[in-house]
C-alpha positions in Angstrom: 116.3 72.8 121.0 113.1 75.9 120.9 111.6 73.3 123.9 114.8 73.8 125.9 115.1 77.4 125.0 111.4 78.5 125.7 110.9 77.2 128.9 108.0 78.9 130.7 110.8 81.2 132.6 113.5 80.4 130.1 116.9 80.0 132.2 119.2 79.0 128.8 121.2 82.1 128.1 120.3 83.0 124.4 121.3 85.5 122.2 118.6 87.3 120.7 118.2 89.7 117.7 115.4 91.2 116.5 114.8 92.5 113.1 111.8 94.3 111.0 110.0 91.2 110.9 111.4 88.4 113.2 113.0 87.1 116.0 116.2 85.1 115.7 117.4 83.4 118.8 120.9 81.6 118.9 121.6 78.8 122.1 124.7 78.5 123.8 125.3 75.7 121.2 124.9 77.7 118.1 121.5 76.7 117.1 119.4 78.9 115.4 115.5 79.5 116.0 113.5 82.0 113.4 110.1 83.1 114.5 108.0 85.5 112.8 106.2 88.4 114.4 102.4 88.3 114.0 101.5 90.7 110.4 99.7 92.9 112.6 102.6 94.0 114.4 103.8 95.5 110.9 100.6 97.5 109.8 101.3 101.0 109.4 100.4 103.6 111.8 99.0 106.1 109.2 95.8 103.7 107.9 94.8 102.9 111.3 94.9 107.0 111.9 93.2 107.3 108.3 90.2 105.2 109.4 86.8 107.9 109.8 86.3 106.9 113.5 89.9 107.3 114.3 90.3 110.4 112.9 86.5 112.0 114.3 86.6 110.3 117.8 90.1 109.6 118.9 92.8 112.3 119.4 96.0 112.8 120.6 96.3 113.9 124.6 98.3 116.5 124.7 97.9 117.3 128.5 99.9 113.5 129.2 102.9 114.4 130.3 105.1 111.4 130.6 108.7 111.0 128.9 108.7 109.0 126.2 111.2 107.2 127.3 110.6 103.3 127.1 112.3 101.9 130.6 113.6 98.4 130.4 113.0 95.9 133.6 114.6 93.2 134.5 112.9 89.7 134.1 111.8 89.6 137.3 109.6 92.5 136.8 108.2 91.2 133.5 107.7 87.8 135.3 106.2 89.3 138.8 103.5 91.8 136.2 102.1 88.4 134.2 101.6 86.9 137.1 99.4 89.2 138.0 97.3 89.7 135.7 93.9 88.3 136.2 93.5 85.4 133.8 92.5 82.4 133.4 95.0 81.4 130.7 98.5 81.1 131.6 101.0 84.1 131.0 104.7 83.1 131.2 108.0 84.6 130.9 111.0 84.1 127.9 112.8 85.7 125.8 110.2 85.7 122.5 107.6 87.0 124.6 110.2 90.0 126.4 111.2 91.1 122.1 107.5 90.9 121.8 107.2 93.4 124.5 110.0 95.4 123.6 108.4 95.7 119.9 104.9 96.8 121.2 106.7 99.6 123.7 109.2 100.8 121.7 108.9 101.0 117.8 104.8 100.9 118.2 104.2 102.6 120.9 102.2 105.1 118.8 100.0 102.0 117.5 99.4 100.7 121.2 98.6 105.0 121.9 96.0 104.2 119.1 94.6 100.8 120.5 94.2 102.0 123.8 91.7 105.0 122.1 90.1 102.2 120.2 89.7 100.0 122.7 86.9 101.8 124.4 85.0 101.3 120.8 85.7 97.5 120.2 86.4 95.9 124.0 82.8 96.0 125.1 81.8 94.3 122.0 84.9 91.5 122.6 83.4 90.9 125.6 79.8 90.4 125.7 80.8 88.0 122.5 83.2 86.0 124.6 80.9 86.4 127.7 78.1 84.8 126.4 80.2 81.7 125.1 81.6 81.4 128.7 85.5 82.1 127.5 88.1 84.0 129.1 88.0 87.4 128.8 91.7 87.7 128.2 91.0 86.4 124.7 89.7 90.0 123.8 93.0 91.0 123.2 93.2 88.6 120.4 92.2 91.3 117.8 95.3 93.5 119.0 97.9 91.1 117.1 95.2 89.9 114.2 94.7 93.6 113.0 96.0 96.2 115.6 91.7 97.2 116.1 91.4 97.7 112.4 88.0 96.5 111.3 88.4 96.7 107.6 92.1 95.1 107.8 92.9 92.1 105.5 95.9 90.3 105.5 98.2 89.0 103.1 96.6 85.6 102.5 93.0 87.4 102.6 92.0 87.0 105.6 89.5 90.1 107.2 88.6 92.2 109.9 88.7 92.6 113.5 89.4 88.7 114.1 91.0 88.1 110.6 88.4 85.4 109.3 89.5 83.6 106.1 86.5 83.5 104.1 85.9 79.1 104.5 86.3 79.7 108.3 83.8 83.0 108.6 81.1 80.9 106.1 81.6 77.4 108.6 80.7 80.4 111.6 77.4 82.1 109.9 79.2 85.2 108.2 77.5 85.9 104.9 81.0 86.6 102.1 79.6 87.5 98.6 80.8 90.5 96.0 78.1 92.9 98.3 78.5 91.6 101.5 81.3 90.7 103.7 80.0 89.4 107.4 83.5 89.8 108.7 84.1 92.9 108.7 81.1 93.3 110.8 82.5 93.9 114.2 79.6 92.4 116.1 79.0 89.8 114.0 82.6 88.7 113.5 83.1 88.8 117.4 80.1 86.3 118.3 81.7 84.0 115.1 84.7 84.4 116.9 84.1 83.4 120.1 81.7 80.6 119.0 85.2 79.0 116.9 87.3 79.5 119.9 84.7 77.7 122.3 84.8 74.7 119.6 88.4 74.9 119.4 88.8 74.3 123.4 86.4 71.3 123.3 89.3 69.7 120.8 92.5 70.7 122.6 91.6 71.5 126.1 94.4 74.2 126.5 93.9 77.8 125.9 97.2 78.2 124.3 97.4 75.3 121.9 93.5 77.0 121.5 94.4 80.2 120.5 97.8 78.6 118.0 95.4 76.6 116.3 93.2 80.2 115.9 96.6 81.2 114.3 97.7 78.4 111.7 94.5 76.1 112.0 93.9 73.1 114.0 95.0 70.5 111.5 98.9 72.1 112.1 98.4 72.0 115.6 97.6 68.7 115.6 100.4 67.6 113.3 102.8 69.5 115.7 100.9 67.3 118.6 101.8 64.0 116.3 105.3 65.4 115.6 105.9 66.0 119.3 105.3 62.2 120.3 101.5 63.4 121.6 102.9 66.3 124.1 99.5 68.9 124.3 102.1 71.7 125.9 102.2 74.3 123.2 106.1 75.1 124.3 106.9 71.6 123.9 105.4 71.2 120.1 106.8 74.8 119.7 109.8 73.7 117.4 107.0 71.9 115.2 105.1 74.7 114.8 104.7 76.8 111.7 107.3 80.0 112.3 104.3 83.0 112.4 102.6 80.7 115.0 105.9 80.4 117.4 105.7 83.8 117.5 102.0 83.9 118.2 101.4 83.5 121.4 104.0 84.8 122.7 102.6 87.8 121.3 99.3 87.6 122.6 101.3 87.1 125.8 102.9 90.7 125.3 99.6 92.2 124.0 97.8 91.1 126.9 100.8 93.0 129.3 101.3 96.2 127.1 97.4 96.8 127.5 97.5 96.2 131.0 101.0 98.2 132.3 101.3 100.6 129.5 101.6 103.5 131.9 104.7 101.7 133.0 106.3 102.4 130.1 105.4 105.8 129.4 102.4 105.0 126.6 100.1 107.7 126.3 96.3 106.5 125.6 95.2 108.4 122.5 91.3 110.0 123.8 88.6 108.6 122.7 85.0 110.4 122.6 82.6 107.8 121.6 80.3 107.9 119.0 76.4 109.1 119.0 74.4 106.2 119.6 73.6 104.4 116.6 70.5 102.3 115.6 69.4 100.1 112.3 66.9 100.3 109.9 65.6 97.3 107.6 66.4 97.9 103.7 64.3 95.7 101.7 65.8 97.0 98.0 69.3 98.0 96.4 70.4 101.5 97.9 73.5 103.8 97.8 75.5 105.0 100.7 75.6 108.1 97.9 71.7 108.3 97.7 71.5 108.3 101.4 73.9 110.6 102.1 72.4 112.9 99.8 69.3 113.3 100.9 69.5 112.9 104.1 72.5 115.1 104.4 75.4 112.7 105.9 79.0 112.2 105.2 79.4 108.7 103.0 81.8 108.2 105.3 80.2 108.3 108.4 77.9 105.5 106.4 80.7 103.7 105.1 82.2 103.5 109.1 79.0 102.2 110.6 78.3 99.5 107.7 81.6 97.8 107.0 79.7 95.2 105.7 78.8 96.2 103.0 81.8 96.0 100.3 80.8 98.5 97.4 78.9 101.0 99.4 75.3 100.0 98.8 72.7 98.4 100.7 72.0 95.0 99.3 68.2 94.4 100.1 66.8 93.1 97.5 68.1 89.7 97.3 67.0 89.5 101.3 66.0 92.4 103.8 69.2 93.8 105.2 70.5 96.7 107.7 71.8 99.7 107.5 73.3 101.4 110.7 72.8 105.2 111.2 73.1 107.4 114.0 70.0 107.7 116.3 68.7 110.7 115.2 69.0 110.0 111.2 67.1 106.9 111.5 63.7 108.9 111.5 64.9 110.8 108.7 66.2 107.9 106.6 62.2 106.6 107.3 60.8 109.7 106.5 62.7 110.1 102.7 63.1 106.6 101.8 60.7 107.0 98.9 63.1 110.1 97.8 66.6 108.1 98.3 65.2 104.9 96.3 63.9 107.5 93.4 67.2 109.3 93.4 69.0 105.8 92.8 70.6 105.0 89.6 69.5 101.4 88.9 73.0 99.2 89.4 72.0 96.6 86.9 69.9 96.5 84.0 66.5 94.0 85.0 65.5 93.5 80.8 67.5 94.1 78.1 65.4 94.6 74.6 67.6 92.6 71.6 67.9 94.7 68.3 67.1 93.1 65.0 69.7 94.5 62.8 68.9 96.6 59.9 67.4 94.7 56.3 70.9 96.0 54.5 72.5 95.0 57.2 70.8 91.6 57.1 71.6 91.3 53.4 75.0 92.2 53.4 75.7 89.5 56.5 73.8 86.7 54.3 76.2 87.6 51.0 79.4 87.2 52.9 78.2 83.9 54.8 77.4 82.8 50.9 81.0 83.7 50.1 82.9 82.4 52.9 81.0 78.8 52.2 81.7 79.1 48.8 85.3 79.4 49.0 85.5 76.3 52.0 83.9 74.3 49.4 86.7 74.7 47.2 89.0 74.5 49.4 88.1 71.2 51.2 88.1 69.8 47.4 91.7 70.0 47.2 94.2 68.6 50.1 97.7 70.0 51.1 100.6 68.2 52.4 104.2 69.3 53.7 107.3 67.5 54.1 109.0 66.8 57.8 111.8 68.1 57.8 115.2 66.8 60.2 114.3 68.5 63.8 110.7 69.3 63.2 107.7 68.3 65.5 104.3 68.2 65.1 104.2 71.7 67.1 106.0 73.3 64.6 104.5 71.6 61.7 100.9 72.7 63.0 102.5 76.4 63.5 104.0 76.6 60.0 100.1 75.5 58.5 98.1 77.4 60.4 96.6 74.1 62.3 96.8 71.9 65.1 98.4 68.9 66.2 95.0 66.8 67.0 94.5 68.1 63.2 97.2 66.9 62.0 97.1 63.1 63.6 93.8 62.9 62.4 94.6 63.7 59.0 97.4 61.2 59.2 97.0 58.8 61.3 99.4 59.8 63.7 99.3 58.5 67.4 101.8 60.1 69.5 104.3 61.9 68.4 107.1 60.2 65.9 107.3 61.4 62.6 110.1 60.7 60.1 111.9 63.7 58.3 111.3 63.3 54.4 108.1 62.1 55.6 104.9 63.8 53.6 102.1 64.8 56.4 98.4 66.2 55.2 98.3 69.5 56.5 94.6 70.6 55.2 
């Protein structure tokens, strides 16, 4: 049925609804097909305007002038635009990929305003990364649906960052996850790791799109979907096999891909961007706070916090290995020339020797006397046994609850294996 209804330029009338977090699609025969938007088509507008660089280098422009009106085309137009768009991966036409459209220009229009600003931050990165792995350059608008160009984003099943690594994947691509450090949120770092899986991912599959699905739900799915299908390799003909977030997937990389290309044409305004001062890194060979830092050398922990997203719990973990610490250009000469004052004004995180305490003599004397006593008084009591009778409806459980014991206790005691007992029954307790 989905095959049949997302042909490449879908000719099946469908009915289509959209609601806050899927698409539901009913055939001419009554069928029903569910198919989840992407979570980053959900995220809310005011964290991605909360984050430090959007809210010192990006800016509404108030001199744009168009309506914001969002003009609806007819399929024709959508089709005629793919087409001509200059990838390498195929861009068709249907119905999942026009809601996915209609989502990105109408209800977040104000989020694609924001990705357009960020865009001029993150793209160049995307695609050197992809560049020097040889991929399409399309694929730099995978970030847009994994976390709307959020670089500290992390979804609902964990996964983090720009390209949304789960921790197992990031570790399998070179990106360092422990409680100081986490590689993916590094957006160099995480883009290279990126491109690198995606590269591996095509020498399995072959196909860009089944490439970038498997980048969604994994490549084991895929491949069950590919097994389920009767071998088909067409991502719209394993489509109904798919799980529902990743039939939705493409489609809105698809629409991604067009609303960054022909936003204009639907009256999206680019939010300004003004690039950051040029940045450079240091090496840190000890433990050192984004708060020592900023303190001497007179920065916003912010700013620090922006340009090292690495680093989970605002220090600088050197000492276990030499690590880096980004600052702009023109601090890095000053972060040299008061290192010795910034590692003096840290407060040591954890304690390197501890001394242990020998406790006072009384103390000593009155901790001997009640061990003494407390022996004393098991001796007499292991001298004398205790039993209870089984009453009709008890269980060992409860037996063991009323005594203050346990059932292993109380088989041992009696002999017990398993867990039959006989009311009227006398069982050793103690």
């Amino acid at each position: 049925m989905a095959a049949l209804l997302l042909s490449a330029t879908c000719t099946m009338q469908a009915q289509i609804e959209v609601d806050d977090d899927e698409i539901i699609l009913t055939d001419e025969e009554g069928e029903v097909e569910e198919i989840d938007f992407p979570e980053a088509m959900d995220l809310n507008l005011d964290s991605l305007l909360g984050l430090y660089s959007s809210k010192n280098y990006l800016q509404t422009d108030n001199d744009c002038r168009m309506t914001d009106e969002n003009p609806q085309y007819d399929r024709e137009v959508y089709i005629d635009r793919l087409k001509r768009l200059p990838t390498v991966m195929e861009m068709p036409y249907n119905e999942v990929v026009r809601a996915c459209i209609d989502r990105y220009t109408g209800r977040l229009r104000r989020t694609v305003s924001f990705m357009l600003g960020a865009a001029n931050f993150y793209m160049p990165i995307f695609e050197e990364a992809l560049e020097a792995y040889q991929l399409p350059l399309e694929l730099k608008y995978l970030p847009i649906i994994e976390s709307s160009l959020n670089p500290t984003a992390v979804s609902r099943a964990g996964a983090t960052g720009l390209w949304q690594f789960m921790i197992t994947t990031g570790k399998m691509y070179g990106l360092e996850v422990n409680s100081y450090v986490d590689e993916r949120r590094d957006p160099v770092k995480a883009s290279y790791a990126a491109a690198h899986y995606l590269r591996d991912l095509y020498k399995v599959f072959g196909d860009w799109n089944l490439v970038i699905a498997a980048y969604n739900c994994g490549p084991e799915n895929i491949n069950k979907a590919i097994h389920r299908a009767g071998g088909e390799k067409d991502y719209w003909q394993i489509y109904p096999y798919l799980p529902q977030e990743t039939r939705g997937y493409v489609p809105a990389f698809i629409a991604a891909n067009y609303v960054m290309n022909y936003y204009c044409e639907h009256n999206i305004c680019p939010m300004l961007s003004q690039l950051p001062a040029k940045t450079d890194t240091v090496i840190v060979d000890r433990n050192v706070s984004f708060a020592s830092i900023a303190r001497v050398c007179g920065l916003d922990v912010q700013l620090i916090r922006s340009l090292n997203p690495v680093y989970r719990r605002d220090l600088v973990s050197g000492l276990a290995a030499p690590a880096t610490l980004r600052l702009p250009l023109n601090d890095i000469t000053r972060f040299i020339d008061l290192q010795d004052s910034i590692y003096a004004s840290d407060v040591e995180l954890k304690r390197a020797e501890v001394e242990v305490v020998e406790r006072p003599a009384i103390a000593v004397a009155t901790h001997k006397a009640r061990s003494t006593a407390r022996q004393k008084g098991h001796r007499g009591r292991s001298a004398r046994a205790s039993y209870s009778t089984v009453r009709k409806g008890d269980t060992l459980s409860a037996i063991a609850r009323r005594n203050g014991t346990t059932v292993a206790k109380l088989r041992k005691l009696n002999g017990i294996r398993g867990n039959n007992i006989r009311a009227g029954k006398k069982l050793r307790v103690k």
